[in-house]
Residue, then its C-alpha position, 0 to 999 in steps of 0.5 A: x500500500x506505500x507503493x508511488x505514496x508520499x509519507x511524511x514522518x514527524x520526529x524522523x531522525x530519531x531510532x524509529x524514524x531512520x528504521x522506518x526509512x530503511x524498511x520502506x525503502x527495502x520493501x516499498x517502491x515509494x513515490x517520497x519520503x519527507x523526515x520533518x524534524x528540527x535538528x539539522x545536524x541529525x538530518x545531516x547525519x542520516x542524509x549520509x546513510x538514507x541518501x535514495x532520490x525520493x528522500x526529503x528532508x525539512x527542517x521544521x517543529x511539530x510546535x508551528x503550525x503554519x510550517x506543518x501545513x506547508x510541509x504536508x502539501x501532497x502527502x498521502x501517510x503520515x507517521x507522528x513519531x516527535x515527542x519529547x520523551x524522557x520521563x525526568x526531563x519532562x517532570x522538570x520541565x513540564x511546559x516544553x513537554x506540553x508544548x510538543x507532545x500534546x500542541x504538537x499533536x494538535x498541529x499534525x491533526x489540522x496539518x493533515x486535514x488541511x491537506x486531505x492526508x489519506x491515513x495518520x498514525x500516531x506513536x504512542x507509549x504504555x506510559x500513556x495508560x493510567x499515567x503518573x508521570x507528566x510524560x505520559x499524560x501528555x501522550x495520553x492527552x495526545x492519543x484523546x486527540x487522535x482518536x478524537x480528530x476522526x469526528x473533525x474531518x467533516x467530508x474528508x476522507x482524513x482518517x487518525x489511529x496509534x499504535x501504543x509500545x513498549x520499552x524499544x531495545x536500543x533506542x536512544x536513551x533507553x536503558x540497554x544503551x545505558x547500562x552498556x556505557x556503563x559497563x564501558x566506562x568499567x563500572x564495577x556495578x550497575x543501578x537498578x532502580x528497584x529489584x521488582x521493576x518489569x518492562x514490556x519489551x519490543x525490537x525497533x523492527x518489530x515496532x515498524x513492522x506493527x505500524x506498518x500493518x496497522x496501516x492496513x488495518x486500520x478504519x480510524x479511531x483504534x488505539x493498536x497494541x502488540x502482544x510482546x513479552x516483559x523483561x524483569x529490570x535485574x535480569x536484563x542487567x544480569x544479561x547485559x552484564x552477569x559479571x557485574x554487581x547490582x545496587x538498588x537507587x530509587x525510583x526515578x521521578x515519575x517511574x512505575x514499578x511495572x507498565x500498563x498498555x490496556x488499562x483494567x478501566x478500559x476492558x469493556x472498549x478492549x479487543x483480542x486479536x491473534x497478535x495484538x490488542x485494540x481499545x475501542x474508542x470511548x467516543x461516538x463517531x457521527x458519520x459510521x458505526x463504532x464496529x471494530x470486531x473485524x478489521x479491515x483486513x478481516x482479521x476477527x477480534x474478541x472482547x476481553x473478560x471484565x476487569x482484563x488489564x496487560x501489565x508488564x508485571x503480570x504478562x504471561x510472557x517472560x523472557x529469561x535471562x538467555x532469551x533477553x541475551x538472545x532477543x537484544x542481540x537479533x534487536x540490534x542488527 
């Protein structure tokens, strides 16, 4: 379905974005990729790597309209992968996070329907359900927005949904990289933040691959979320580093102990699928039937039992120590 379409990505020098390119670049014969983003530097940098004649690359912010409107002229997909999302970073400086995440938002929808964009998707987090920290509230505020902007598009044909991850293996910033410096730099231990502290776990090509269907998928107004295994935070320091000793430093501002994707409030809106789940929209859209049982791909979903929750602590999928060994090292290739 990328096929001789325009794709526009927000936040597109960050680890998803340059995944995302190489992937539809390899498997798609794309009429335009557009990475809009703020740092010239970055683009720069990827420009070496991703450097296809149908690759543009525009300087802009999620946070100006007038630029996003201009930017997305003949776009056909776009993927909203911009944020600002480090938790402590957001905890002290709650405005800018505000700012991106949620203004950000807003500006991607209007941008879109200004244009006629045929499909948008947006990139969400499990920090997004039942949020304690400023960053997940602003994605949660994000993803109301999305769902929300199905019923805003009058007779266009505009249509918005997000796909809701996971902790990705090596990102930047997350914590394999982290502990890996640490380990390089000859830390003699590693900070673990509390010894009982879980993760849902997911590759960067696993993460693109799940968009990349849900595209298909999708019929507008569905939050999409993967079926994927947890990792225990003391036994992915043991896998990254058996020989090192480990040392409890506190819960960071705004961490949980374990994560959340489908929330037990929301389990009357929540479908079962072979691979993944989807929430259902808590809103009424006014131009069609909430039916999303089957997909448009015909997949069938089922609903969940009351009071059905995915949490990273009660997932019944663990990876072992060998098996995060195994995982991260296929991650990273």
């Amino acid at each position: 379905m990328f096929d001789n379409k325009t794709i526009f990505i927000t936040g597109g020098t960050g680890s998803f974005g340059k995944k995302y390119v190489k992937t539809l670049l390899e498997r798609y014969s794309v009429k335009k990729i557009i990475v809009y983003s703020r740092d010239e530097l970055k683009q720069f940098e990827m420009s070496q790597t991703f450097n296809a004649p149908q690759m543009r690359y525009f300087i802009g912010d999620v946070r100006d309209r007038d630029r996003m409107i201009s930017a997305m002229e003949g776009v056909d997909y776009v993927i909203h992968a911009a944020a600002l999302k480090q938790v402590p970073a957001a905890e002290y400086n709650p405005m800018e996070c505000i700012k991106t995440n949620i203004h950000g938002a807003e500006n991607v929808i209007h941008a879109a329907i200004a244009n006629n964009v045929e499909k948008v998707v947006a990139l969400s987090t499990d920090k997004a359900a039942n949020p304690i920290n400023l960053y997940g509230a602003t994605k949660l505020a994000s993803d109301k927005l999305f769902v929300a902007a199905n019923n805003m598009v009058g007779s266009k044909l505009t249509r918005f949904s997000v796909v809701r991850y996971g902790n990705v293996v090596g990102s930047r910033g997350s914590v394999v990289p982290f502990f890996e410096n640490l380990k390089a730099q000859g830390a003699t231990s590693l900070p673990i933040t509390d010894a009982s502290m879980t993760r849902f776990w997911i590759s960067l090509q696993d993460g693109v691959d799940f968009v990349l269907k849900n595209f298909e998928r999708m019929y507008g107004g569905e939050i999409f979320v993967p079926k994927i295994p947890s990792v225990r935070i003391p036994e992915l320091a043991r896998a990254i580093a058996p020989e090192l000793e480990q040392h409890i430093v506190g819960i960071r501002p705004g961490e949980k102990l374990h994560e959340i994707m489908c929330p037990a409030d929301d389990s009357h809106l929540t479908l079962e699928f072979g691979d993944h789940y989807v929430l259902q929209p808590t809103i009424k859209f006014f131009d069609r039937e909430n039916a999303f049982n089957t997909n448009a791909l015909g997949e069938e979903g089922k609903e969940v039992p009351a009071g059905f929750e995915y949490n990273s602590g009660s997932n019944e999928h663990f990876l072992s120590v060998d098996e995060i060994v195994a995982f991260n090292k296929a991650a990273m290739l």
